[in-house]
C-alpha positions in Angstrom: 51.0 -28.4 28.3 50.5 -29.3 24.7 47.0 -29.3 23.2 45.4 -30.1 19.6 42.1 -28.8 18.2 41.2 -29.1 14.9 44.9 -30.6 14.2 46.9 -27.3 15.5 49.2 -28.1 18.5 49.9 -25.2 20.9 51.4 -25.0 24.6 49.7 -23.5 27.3 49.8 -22.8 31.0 48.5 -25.5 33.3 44.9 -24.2 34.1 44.2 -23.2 30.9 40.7 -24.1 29.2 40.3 -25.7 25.7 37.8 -22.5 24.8 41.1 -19.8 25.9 43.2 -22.3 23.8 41.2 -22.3 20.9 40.9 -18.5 21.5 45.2 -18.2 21.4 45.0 -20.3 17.8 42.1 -17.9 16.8 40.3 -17.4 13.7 37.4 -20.2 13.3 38.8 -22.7 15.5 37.6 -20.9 18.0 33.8 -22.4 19.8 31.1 -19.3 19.4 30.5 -18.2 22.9 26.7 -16.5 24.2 27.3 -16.8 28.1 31.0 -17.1 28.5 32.6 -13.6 29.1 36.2 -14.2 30.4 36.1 -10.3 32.0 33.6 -11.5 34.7 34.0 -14.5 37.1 31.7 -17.1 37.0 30.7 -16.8 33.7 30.3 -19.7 31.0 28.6 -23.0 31.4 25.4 -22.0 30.5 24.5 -21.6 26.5 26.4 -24.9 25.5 27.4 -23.1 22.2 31.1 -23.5 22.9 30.7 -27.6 22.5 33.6 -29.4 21.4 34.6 -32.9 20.6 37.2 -34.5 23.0 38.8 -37.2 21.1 42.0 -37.7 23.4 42.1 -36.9 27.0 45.7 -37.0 27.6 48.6 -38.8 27.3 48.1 -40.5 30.3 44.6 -41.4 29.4 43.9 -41.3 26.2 40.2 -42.0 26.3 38.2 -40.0 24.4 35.5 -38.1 26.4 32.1 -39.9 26.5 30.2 -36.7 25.0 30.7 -32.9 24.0 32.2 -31.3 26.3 31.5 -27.2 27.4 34.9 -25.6 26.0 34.9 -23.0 28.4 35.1 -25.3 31.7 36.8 -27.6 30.8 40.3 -27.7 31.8 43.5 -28.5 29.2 45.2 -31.7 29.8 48.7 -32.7 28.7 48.4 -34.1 25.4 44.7 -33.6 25.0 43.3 -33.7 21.1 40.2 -31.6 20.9 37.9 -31.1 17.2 35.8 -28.1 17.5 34.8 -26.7 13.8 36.5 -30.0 12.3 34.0 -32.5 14.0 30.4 -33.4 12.5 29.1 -33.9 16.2 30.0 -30.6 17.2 28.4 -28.8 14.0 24.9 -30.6 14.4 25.2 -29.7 18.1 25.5 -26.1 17.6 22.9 -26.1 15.0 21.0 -27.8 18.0 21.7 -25.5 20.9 21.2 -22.1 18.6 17.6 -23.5 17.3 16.6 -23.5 21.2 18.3 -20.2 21.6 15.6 -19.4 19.2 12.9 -20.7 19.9 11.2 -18.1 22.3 13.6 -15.0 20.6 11.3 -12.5 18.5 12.2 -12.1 14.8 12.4 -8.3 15.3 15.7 -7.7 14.3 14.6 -4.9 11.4 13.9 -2.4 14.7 16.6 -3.6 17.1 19.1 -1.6 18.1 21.4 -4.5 18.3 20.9 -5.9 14.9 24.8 -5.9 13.0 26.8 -6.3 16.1 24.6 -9.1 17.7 26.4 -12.4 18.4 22.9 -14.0 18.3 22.6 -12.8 15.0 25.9 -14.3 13.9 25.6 -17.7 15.6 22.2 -18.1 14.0 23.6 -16.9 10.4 27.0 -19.1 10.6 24.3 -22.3 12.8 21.0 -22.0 12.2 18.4 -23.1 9.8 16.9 -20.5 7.7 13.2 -22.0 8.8 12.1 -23.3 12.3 10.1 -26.1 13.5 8.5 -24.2 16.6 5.2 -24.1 16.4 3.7 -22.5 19.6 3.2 -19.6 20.8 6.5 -17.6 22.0 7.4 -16.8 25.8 6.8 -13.0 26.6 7.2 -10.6 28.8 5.4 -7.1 30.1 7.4 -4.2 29.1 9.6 -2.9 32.0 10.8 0.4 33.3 14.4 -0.2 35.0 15.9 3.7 34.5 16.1 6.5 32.9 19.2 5.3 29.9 18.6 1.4 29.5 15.7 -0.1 28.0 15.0 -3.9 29.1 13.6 -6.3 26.1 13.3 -9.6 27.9 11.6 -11.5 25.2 15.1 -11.2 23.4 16.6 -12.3 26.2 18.5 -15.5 26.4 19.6 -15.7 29.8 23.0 -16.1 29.7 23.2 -13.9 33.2 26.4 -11.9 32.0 24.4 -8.9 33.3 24.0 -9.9 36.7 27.2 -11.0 36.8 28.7 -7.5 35.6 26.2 -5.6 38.1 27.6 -7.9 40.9 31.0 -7.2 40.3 31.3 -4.1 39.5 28.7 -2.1 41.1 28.3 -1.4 44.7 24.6 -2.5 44.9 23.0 -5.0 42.6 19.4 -3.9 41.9 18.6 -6.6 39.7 19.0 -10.4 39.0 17.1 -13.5 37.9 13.5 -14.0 38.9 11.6 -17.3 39.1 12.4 -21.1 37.4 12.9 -22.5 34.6 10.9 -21.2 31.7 9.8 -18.4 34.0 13.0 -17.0 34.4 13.5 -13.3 33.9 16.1 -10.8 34.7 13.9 -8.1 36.4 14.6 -5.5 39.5 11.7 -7.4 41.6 10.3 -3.8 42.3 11.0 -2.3 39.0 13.6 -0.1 40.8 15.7 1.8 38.7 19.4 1.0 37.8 21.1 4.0 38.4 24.5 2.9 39.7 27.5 5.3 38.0 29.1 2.0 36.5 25.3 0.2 35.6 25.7 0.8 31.6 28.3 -1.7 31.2 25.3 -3.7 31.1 24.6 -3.0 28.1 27.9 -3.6 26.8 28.3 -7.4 28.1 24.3 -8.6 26.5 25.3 -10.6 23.8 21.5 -9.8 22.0 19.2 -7.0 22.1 17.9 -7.3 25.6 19.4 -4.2 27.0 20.0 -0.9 24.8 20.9 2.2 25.4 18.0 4.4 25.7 19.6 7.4 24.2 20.9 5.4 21.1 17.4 3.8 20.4 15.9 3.9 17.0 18.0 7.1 16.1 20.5 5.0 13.3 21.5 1.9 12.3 25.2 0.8 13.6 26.6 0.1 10.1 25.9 4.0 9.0 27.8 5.1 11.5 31.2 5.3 11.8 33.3 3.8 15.2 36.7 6.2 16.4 38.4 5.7 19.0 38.2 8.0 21.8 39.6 9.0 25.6 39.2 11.9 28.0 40.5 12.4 31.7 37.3 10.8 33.2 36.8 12.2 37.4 35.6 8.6 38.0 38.6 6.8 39.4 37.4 3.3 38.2 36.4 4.6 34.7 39.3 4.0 31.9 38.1 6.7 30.4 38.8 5.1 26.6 35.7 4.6 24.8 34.5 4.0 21.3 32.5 6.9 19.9 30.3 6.2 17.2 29.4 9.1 15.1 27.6 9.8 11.5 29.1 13.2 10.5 30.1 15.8 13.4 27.5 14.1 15.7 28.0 11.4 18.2 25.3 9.4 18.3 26.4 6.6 21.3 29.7 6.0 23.5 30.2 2.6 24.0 33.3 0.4 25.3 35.8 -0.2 23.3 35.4 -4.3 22.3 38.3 -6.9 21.3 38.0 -9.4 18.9 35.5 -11.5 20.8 33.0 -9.0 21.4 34.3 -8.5 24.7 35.1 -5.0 27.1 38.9 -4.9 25.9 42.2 -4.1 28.0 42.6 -0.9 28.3 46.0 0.8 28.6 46.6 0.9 32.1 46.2 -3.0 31.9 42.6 -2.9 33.3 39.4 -4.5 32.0 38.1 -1.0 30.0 34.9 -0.5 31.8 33.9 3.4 31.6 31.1 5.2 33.4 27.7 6.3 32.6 29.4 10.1 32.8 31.0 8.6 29.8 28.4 7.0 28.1 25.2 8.6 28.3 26.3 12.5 29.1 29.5 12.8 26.8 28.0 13.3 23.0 30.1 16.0 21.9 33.3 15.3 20.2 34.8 18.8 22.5 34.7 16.3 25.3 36.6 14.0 24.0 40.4 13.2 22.5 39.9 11.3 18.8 42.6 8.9 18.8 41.4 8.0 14.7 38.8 5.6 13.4 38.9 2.4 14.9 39.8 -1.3 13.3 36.6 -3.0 12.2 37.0 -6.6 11.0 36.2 -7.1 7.5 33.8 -9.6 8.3 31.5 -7.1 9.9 28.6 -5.0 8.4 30.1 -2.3 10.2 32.7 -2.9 7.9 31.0 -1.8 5.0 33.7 0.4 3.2 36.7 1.3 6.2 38.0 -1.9 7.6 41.5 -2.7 7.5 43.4 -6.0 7.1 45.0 -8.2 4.5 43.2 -9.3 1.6 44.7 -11.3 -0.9 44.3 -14.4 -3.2 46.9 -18.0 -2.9 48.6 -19.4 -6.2 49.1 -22.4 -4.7 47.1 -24.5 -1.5 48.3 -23.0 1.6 47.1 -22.2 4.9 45.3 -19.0 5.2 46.8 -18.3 8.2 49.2 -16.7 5.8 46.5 -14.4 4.3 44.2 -13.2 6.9 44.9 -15.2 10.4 45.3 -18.6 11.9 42.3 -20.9 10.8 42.3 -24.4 9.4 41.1 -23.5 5.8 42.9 -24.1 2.6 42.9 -21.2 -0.3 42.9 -22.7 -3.8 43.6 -21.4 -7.5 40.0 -22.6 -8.6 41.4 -22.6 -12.7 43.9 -25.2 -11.5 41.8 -27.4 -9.0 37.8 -27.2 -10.7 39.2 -28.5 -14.1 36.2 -26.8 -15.5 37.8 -23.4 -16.6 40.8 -23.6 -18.4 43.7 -21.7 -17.2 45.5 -20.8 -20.7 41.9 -18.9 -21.8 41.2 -15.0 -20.6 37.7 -14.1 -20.1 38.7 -11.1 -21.1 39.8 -12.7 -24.5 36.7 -13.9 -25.5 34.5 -12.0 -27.5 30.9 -11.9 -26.2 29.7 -13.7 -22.8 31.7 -17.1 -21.8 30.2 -19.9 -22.8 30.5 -23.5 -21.8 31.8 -23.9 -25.6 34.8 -22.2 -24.8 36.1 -24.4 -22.3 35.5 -28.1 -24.1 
């Protein structure tokens, strides 16, 4: 099936939905996702950050859609044209959905742990307002005791129920899950029974915000001082991949998490499996004896984990072309500013002038 969003045509398999479509263009074009987590079934249909604009069903029926639609349930049709970063709608809509996602979320993001990788930290900088116009009191919670390595925060949490949905798949027993209606929900154990289950960390890996956190990680350093390597070890745990990303500050390892693709999701390991580890792994393995360093792992430059090792293309255009040609597939044009602003003028060097550039020098 052929498909366009944001004016890039692709073919994919039947079944296919416009948010995995956008994902196999990449870059921007892209919807942001909270809830959707394509490693876990069921997931998706439940933050509305992944709207997009349908402006051509199919070539059989070319009717636009009557509103946004969620990218990641709905299906690809032949000859569907989709806007998702290119449509006015769909940027008001996200600036919509990400103030509610706000509303009742705590502005504590100078102590939490997941402050620099936090996706609601990303959709809020690249969606959100830099004021709000909430003026009640916010929804909170008791603090909770659910085990002896993860810390529950639900007044950060948005309840986008990727960890009930990770505890019911991959866990033999699901101690916890959502608790009461509307805005009573909560993810709680009912009992406050612990999560102890061998594969129960992942947990922590899948919440898109700071509502679960690795107790043994917590308020000892900030993510962007550290520095990620990738690591593996022959783990006794038959359904752990044993591949994990160690992040360390010196000789010490201060956390072991999964190792993430470019959404923010558990990647494929090697032996083709989702790359789920154990909490052998995660919470008892802090010495780098234990493990094998592969070397330091790829951070996107756009990250402040970033700050000083990424790797990637970096480059400037003479000419407009499509930066897909300079760092990845996205629907922006690169432009010689001298040549376009018609403010600077391209035959005079900065560095030719004597004294600081002044608007005198380019009459």
């Amino acid at each position: 099936m052929k498909v366009t969003i944001d004016n890039i045509t692709i073919e994919v398999a039947p079944g296919t939905t416009i948010l995995e479509a956008a994902r196999q263009i990449g870059g921007e074009v892209a919807p942001p996702t909270m809830c959707y987590y394509s490693k876990l079934k069921g997931s998706g249909g439940k933050c509305r950050t992944c709207l997009v604009e349908v402006n051509k069903g199919s070539e059989k029926d070319p009717r636009p859609m009557p509103k946004l639609v969620a990218s990641c349930r709905t299906g690809v049709m032949d000859g569907m044209e989709v806007k998702s970063m290119t449509s006015e709608k769909v940027i008001d809509a996200r600036k919509g959905v990400t103030e509610f996602l706000l509303l009742n979320h705590p502005l504590d993001c100078p102590v939490c742990d997941q402050a620099g990788e936090c996706h609601l930290q990303d959709l809020s900088y690249e969606n959100g307002a830099a004021t709000t116009r909430y003026e009640y009191d916010r929804r909170t919670f008791e603090p909770e005791d659910i085990g002896p390595h993860i810390q529950l925060h639900m007044n950060r949490c948005i309840m986008c129920f990727r960890c009930v949905f990770t505890a019911d798949q991959l866990t033999e027993t699901r101690e916890h899950g959502i608790l009461d209606r509307g805005d009573h929900a909560k993810i709680s154990t009912c009992i406050s029974k612990a999560l102890d289950n061998d594969f129960i960390g992942n947990v922590i890996d899948v919440c898109p915000v700071g509502a679960l956190t690795d107790k043994t990680f917590r308020f000892k350093n900030r993510v962007w001082f550290t520095k990620p390597v990738d690591a593996h070890r022959n783990c006794s745990n038959p359904k752990c991949c044993g591949e994990a990303r160690l992040w360390m500050r010196g000789e010490e390892v201060y956390r072991v998490t999964a190792r993430k693709d470019e959404w923010g999701e558990v990647a494929t390991a090697s032996n083709g499996q989702t790359g789920w580890i154990c909490d052998e792994c995660r919470f008892e393995k802090k010495q780098t004896s234990d493990w094998t360093i592969e070397g330091p792992t790829k951070v996107n430059r756009h990250s402040v984990i970033a700050q000083g090792h990424y790797q990637g293309k970096v480059g400037t255009a003479t000419q407009p072309i499509l930066i897909d040609e300079v760092i990845g597939k996205r629907p922006k044009l690169t432009l010689d500013i001298h040549k376009v602003s018609e403010v600077n003028k391209p035959e005079i060097h900065l560095s030719e002038i004597e004294g600081p550039a002044h608007s005198d020098d380019f009459k």
